[in-house]
C-alpha beads as a LAMMPS data file, in Angstrom:
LAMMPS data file: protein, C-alpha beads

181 atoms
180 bonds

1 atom types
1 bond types

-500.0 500.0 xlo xhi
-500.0 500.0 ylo yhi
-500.0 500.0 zlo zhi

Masses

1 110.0

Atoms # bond

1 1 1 303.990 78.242 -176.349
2 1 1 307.725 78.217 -176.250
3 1 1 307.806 78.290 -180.082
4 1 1 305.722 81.187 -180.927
5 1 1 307.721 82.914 -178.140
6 1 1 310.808 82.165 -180.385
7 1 1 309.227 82.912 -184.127
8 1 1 307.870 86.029 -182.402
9 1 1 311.272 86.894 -180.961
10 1 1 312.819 86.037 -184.453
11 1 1 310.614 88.180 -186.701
12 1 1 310.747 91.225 -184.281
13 1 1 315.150 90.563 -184.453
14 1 1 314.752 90.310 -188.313
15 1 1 312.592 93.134 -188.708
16 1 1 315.030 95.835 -186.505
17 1 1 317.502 95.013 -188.269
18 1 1 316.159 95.604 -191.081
19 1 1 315.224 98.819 -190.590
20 1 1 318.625 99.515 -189.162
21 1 1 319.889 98.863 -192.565
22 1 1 317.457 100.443 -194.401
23 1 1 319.621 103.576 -195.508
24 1 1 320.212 103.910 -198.887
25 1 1 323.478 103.435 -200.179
26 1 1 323.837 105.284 -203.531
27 1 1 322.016 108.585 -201.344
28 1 1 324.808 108.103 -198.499
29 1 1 327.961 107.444 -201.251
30 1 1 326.577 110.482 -202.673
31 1 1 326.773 112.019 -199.715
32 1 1 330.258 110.975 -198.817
33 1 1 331.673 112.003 -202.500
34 1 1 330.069 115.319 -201.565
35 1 1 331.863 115.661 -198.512
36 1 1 335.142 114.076 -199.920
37 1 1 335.419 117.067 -203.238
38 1 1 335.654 119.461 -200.356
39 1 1 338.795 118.240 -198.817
40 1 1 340.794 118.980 -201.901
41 1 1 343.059 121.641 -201.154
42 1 1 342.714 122.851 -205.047
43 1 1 339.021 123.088 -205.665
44 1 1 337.835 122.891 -209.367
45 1 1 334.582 124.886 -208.704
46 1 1 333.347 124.736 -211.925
47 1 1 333.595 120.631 -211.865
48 1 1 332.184 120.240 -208.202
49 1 1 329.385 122.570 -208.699
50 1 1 328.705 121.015 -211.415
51 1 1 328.571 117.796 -209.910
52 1 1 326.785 119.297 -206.623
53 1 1 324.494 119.956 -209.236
54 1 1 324.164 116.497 -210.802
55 1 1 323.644 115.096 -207.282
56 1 1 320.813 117.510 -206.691
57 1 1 319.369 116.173 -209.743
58 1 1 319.512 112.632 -208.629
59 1 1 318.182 113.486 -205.200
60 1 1 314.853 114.875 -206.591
61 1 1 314.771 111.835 -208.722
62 1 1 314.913 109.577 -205.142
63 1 1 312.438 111.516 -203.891
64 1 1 309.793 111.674 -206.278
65 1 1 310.005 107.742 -206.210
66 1 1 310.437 107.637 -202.945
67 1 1 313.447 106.039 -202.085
68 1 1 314.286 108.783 -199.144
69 1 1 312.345 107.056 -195.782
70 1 1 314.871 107.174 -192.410
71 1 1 316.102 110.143 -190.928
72 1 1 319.891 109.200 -191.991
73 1 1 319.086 109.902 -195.279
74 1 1 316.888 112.797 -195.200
75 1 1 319.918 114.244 -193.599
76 1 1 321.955 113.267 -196.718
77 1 1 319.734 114.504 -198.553
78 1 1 319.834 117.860 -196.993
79 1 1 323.860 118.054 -197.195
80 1 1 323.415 117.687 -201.011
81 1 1 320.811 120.646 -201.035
82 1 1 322.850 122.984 -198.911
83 1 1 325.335 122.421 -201.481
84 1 1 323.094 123.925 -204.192
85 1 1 323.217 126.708 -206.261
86 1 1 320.351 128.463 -205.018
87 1 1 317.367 129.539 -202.524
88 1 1 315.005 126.980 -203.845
89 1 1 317.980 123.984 -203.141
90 1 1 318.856 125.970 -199.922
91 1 1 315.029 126.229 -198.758
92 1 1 315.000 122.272 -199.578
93 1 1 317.672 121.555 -197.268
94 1 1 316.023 122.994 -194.149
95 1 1 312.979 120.519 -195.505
96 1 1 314.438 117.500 -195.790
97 1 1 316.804 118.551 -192.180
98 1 1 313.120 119.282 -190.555
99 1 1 312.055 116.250 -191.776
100 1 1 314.851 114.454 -190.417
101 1 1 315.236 116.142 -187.278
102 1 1 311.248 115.192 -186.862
103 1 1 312.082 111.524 -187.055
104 1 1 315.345 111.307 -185.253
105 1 1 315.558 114.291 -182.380
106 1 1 319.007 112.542 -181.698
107 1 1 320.060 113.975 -185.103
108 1 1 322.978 116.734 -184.828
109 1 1 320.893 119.853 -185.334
110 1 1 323.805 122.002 -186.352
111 1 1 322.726 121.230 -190.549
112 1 1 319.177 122.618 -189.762
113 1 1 320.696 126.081 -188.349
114 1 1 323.423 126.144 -191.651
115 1 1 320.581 125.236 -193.820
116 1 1 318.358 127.965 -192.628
117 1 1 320.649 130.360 -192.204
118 1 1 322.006 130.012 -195.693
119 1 1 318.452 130.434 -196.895
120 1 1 317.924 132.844 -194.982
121 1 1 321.157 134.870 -196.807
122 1 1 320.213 133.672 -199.923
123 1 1 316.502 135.866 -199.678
124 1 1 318.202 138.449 -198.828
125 1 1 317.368 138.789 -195.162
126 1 1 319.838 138.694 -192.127
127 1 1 321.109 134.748 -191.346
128 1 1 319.722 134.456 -187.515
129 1 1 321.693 131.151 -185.855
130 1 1 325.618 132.689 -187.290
131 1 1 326.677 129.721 -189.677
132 1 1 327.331 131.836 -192.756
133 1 1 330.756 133.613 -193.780
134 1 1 332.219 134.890 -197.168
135 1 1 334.737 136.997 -198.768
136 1 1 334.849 139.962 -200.688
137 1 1 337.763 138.899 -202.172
138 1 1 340.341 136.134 -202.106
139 1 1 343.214 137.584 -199.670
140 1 1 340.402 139.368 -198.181
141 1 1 339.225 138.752 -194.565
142 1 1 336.359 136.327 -193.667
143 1 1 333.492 138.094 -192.560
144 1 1 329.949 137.211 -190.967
145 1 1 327.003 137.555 -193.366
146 1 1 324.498 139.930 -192.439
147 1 1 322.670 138.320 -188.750
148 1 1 320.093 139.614 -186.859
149 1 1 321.269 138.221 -183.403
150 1 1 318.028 138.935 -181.325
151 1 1 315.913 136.073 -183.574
152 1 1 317.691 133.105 -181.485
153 1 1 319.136 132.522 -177.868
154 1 1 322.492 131.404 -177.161
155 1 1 320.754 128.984 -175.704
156 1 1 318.646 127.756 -178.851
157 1 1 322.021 128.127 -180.813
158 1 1 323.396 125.941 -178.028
159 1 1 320.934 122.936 -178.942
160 1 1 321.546 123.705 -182.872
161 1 1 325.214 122.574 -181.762
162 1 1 326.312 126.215 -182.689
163 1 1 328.597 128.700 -181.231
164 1 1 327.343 131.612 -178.652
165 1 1 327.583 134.835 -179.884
166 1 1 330.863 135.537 -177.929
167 1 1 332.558 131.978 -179.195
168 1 1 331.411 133.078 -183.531
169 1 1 333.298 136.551 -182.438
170 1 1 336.215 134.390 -181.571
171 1 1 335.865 132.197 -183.872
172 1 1 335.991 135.220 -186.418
173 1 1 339.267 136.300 -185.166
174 1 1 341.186 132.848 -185.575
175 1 1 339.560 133.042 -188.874
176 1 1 341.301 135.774 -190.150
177 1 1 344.657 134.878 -188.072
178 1 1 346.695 133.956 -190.639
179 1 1 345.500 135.911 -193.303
180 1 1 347.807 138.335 -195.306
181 1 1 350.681 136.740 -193.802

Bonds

1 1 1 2
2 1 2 3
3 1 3 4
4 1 4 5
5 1 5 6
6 1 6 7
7 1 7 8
8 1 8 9
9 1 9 10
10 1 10 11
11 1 11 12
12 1 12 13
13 1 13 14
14 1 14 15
15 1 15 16
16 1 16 17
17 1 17 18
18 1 18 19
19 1 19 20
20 1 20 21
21 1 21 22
22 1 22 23
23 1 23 24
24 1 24 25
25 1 25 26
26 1 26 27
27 1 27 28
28 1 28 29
29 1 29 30
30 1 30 31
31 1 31 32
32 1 32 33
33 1 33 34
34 1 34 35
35 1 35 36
36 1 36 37
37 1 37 38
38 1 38 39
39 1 39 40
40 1 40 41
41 1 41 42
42 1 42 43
43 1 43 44
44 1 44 45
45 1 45 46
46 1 46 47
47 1 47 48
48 1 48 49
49 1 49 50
50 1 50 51
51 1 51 52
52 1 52 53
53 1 53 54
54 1 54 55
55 1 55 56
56 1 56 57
57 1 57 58
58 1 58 59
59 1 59 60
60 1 60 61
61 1 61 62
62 1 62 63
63 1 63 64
64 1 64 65
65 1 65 66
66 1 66 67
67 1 67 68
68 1 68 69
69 1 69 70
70 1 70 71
71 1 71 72
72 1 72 73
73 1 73 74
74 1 74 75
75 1 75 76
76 1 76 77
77 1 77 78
78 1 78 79
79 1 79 80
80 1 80 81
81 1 81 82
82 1 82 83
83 1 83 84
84 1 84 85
85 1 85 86
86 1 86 87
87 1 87 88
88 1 88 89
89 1 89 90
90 1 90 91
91 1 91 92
92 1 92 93
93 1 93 94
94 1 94 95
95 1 95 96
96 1 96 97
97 1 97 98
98 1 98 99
99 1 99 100
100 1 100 101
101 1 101 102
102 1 102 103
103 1 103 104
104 1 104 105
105 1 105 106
106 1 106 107
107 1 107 108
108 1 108 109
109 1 109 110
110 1 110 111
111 1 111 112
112 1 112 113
113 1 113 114
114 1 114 115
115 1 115 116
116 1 116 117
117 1 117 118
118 1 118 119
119 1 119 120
120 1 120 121
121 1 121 122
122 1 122 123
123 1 123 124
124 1 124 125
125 1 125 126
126 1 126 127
127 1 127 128
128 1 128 129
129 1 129 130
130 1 130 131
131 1 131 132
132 1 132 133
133 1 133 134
134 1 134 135
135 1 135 136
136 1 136 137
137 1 137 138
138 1 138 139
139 1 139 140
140 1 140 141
141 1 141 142
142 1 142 143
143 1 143 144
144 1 144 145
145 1 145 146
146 1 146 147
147 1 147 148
148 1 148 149
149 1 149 150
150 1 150 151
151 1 151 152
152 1 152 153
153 1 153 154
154 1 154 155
155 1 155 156
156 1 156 157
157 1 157 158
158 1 158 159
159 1 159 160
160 1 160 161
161 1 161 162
162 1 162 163
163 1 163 164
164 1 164 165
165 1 165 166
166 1 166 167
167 1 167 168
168 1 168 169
169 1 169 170
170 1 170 171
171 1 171 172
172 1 172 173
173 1 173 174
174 1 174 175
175 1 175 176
176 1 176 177
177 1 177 178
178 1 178 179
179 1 179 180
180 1 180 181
């Protein structure tokens, strides 16, 4: 009896840690070379989009043959299309975020409320959560996108690990601080 206790005890060990190290690598280094050509203080955006793009590419490619299973990497995989081009890579970002959000609720929702709101901007319609800023020009101030602030609750932003309204005001204002100075 003792020994089936311990083969039992040694295949349930073998297979959490298994799926503990599931994650797949060339999704998350793709991920972290993502995140690393945005702390350049010179950004070539012709050469990062271009490998943004290239990253999409290879994304699709894991999908189709399904090589994107945990949440950890569904969330990767959402970074890499909210860095897209587009509403059809945007919209695929709050997918794959849902996704992971659905298999992980521990997951930091604040990528599903960027995702959709960027979408949502992309369409054409008013961002709702208050992720989304721009430009009109370089020297220019930062200013909110278009946001319909009656769609979601402090609260709700709250749990999407965003600001209240009156913090994203703030935040506005020590946005633009330094500007033009």
């Amino acid at each position: 009896m003792k020994i089936y206790f311990f083969i039992f005890l040694l295949i349930s060990l073998s297979i959490s840690c298994t799926k503990a190290q599931i994650n797949n690598a060339e999704l998350q280094k793709m991920r972290d070379d993502d995140q690393s050509a945005r702390m350049d203080t010179n950004i070539d955006w012709l050469k990062l989009n271009n490998a943004d793009s290239l990253r999409e590419k290879r994304v699709y490619q894991l999908l189709k043959s399904n090589q994107v299973l945990t949440a950890p990497e569904y969330e990767n995989a959402a970074l890499i299309f909210q860095h897209g081009a587009d509403s059809v890579s945007y919209k695929m970002a709050v997918k794959m975020m849902k996704k992971a959000v659905e298999m992980d609720l521990n997951i930091d929702r604040w990528l599903l409320a960027a995702a959709t709101d960027r979408y949502l901007v992309s369409i054409g319609k008013p961002q709702v959560y208050g992720t989304q800023y721009y430009k009109e020009t370089r020297e220019g101030p930062f200013l909110m996108c278009d946001f319909d602030t009656t769609k979601i609750t402090d609260e709700e932003r709250r749990k999407f690990n965003v600001p209240i309204l009156a913090e994203q005001k703030l935040k506005l204002i020590e946005m633009n601080r330094n500007i033009g100075n």
